[in-house]
C-alpha positions as CSV (number, residue, x, y, z in Angstrom):
1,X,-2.5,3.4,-32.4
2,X,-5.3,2.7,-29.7
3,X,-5.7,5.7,-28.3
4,X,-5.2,7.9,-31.4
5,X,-7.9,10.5,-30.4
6,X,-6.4,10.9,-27.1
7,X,-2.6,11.4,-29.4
8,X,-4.5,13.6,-31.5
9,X,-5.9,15.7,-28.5
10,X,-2.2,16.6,-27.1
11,X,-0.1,15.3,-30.4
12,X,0.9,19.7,-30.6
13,X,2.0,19.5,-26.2
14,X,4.1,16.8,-26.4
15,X,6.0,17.2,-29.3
16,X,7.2,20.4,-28.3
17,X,11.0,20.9,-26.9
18,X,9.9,22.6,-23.5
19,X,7.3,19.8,-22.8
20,X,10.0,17.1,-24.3
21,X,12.4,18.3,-21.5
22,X,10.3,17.5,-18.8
23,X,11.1,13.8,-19.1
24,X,14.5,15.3,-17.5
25,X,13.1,16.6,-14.4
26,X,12.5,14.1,-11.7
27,X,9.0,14.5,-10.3
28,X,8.1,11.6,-8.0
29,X,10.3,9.3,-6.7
30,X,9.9,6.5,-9.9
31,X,8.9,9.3,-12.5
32,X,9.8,12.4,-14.4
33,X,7.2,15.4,-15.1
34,X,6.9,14.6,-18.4
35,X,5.7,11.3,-17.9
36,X,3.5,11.7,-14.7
37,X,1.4,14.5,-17.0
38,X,1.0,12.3,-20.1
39,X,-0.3,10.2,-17.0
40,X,-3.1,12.1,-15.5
41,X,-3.7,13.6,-18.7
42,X,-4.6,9.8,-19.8
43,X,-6.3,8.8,-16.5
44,X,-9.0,11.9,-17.2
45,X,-9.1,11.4,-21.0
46,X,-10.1,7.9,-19.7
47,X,-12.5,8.9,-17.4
48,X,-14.6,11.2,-20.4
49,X,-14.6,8.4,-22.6
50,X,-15.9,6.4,-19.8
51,X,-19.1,9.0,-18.2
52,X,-19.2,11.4,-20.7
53,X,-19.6,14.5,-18.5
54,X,-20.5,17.7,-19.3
55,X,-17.0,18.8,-19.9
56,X,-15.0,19.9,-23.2
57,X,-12.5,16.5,-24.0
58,X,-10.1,18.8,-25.5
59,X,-9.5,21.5,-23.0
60,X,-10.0,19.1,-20.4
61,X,-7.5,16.7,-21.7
62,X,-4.9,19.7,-22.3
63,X,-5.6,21.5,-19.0
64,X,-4.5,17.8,-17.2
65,X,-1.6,17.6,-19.4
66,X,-0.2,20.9,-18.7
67,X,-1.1,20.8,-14.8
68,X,2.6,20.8,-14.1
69,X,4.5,23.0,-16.6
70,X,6.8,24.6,-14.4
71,X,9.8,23.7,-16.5
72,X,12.5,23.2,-13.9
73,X,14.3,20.3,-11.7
74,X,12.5,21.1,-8.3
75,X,14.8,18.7,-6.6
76,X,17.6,21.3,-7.5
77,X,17.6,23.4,-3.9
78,X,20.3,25.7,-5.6
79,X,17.4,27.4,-8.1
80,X,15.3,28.8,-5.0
81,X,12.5,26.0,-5.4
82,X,12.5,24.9,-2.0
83,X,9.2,25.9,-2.0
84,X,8.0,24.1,-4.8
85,X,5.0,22.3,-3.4
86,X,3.4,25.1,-2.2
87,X,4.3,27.7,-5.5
88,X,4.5,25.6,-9.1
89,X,1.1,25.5,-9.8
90,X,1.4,29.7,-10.3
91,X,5.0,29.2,-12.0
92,X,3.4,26.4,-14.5
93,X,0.3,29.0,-14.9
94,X,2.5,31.5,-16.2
95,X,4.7,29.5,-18.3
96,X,1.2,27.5,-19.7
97,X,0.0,31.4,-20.6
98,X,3.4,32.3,-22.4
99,X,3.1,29.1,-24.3
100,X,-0.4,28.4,-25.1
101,X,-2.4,32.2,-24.5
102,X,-5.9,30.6,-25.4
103,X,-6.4,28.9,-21.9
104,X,-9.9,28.8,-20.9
105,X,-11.2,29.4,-17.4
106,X,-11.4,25.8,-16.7
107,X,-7.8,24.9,-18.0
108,X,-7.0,28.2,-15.6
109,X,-8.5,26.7,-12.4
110,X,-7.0,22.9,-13.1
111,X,-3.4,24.6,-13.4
112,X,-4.0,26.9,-10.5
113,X,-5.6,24.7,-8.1
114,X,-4.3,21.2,-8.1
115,X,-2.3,21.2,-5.5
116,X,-5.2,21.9,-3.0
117,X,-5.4,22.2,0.1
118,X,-1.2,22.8,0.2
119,X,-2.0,26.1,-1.9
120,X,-5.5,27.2,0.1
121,X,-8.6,28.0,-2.9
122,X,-9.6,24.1,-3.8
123,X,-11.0,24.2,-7.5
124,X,-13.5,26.5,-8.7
125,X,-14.4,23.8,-11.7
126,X,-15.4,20.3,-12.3
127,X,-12.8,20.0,-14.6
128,X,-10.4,21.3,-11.6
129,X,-11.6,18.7,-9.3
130,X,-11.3,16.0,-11.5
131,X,-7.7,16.9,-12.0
132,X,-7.5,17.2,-8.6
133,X,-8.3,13.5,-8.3
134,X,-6.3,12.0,-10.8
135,X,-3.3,13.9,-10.4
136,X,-3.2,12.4,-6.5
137,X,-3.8,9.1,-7.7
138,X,-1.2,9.1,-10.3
139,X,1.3,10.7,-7.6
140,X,0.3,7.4,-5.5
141,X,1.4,5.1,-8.6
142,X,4.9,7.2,-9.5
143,X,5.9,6.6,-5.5
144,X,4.4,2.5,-5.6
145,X,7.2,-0.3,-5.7
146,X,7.0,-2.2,-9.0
């Protein structure tokens, strides 16, 4: 495999049945949750290898990966999520903490915080505005015509 330390980095995320489920939940227009985190999870593992910066691969590589646990259809109006945008990064907070209790502050503040400036505190971290970053730029690819 190419990227086997990036694999080896999220190996325990992915194969899990909550995280597998995502790939059933519409995210973007030409993606699912599942695969738009794998996604920006990539595009910032790619970014460390690339300028090394000051920031822990592993829990920066997780915290991307996990950005957008909520673990429902939000296209599905008849679960109360028509406020989605504005609420999943605390509903994917919570669901990250029952799952994985470890978080560190960063991984905290990338969850929390990506969705800045439609949920008002921008990120605290570096590690939160790099997420920040690549999560828009992956949303810009999942809504691009092939």
């Amino acid at each position: 495999m190419k990227h086997q330390e990036f694999y080896d980095l999220i190996c325990d995320i992915i194969r899990s049945d909550e995280f597998r489920k995502m790939k059933h939940h519409r995210h973007h227009v030409r993606s699912n949750a599942r695969d738009h985190s794998i996604k920006v999870a990539f595009l910032c593992y790619l970014y460390h290898k690339t300028y090394s910066p000051d920031i822990d691969l592993r829990e920066f590589v997780r915290g991307a990966l996990l950005h957008d646990y909520y673990l429902y259809d939000w296209h599905d109006k008849a679960k109360g999520t028509r406020l989605h945008l504005f609420t999943h990064p605390r509903r994917a907070l919570r669901n990250v903490l029952a799952r994985y209790p470890e978080l560190s502050k960063m991984q905290k503040d990338m969850i929390l915080h990506h969705m800045f400036p439609l949920t008002p505190v921008p990120p605290l971290t570096r590690g939160g505005w790099l997420l920040w970053f690549y999560d828009k730029f992956a949303a810009l690819s999942d809504y691009r015509r092939s």
